[in-house]
C-alpha positions in Angstrom: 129.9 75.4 95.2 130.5 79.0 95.2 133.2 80.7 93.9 136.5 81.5 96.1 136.3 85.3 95.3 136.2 87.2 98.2 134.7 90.3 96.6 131.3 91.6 96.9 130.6 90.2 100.5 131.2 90.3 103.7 133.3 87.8 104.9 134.2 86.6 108.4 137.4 88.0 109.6 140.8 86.3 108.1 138.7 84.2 105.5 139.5 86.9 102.6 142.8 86.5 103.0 142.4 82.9 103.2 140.7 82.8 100.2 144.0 84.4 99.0 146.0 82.1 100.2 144.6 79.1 98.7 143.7 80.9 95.5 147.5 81.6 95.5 149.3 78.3 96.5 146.9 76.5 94.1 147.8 78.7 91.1 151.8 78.1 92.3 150.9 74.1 92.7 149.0 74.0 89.4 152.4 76.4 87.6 154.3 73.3 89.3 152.8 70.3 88.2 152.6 71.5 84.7 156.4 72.1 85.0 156.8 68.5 86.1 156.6 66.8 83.1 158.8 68.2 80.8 161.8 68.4 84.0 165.0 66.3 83.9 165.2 64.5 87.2 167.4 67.1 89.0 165.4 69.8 88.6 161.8 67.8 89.0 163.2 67.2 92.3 163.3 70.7 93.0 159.9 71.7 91.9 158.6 69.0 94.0 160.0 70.3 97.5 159.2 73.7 95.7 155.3 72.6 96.1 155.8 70.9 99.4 156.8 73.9 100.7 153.6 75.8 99.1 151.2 72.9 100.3 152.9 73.0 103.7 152.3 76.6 104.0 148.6 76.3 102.6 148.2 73.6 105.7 149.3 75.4 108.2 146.9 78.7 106.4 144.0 76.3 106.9 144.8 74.7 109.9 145.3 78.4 111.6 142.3 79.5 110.2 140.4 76.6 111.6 141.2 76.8 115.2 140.3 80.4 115.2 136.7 79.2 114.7 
């Protein structure tokens, strides 16, 4: 698999910031899980719909970039 580094090629048009996008939401989902286990309830409930929001708006990135194919 290669890497999902959009430097030092030429990429379709929107995939580079794609790639951003996922490289970005991941990182955030990743900061949030790690977060997760250490949270009191109140606050793990927040992270959570935190990183719904970031995998909803990494869906709708996808799904976006998808149809314009």
């Amino acid at each position: 698999m290669k890497s999902l580094s959009p430097h030092n090629q030429e990429l379709p048009p929107g995939l580079s910031r794609l790639i951003h996008n996922v490289n970005s939401k991941c990182a955030s989902l990743k900061g949030g899980a790690e977060l997760l286990a250490d949270s009191p309830p109140e606050e793990a409930r927040e992270i959570l719909e935190l990183m719904a929001q970031q995998a909803e708006t990494l869906l709708e990135a996808i799904t976006e970039y998808k149809n314009r194919q």
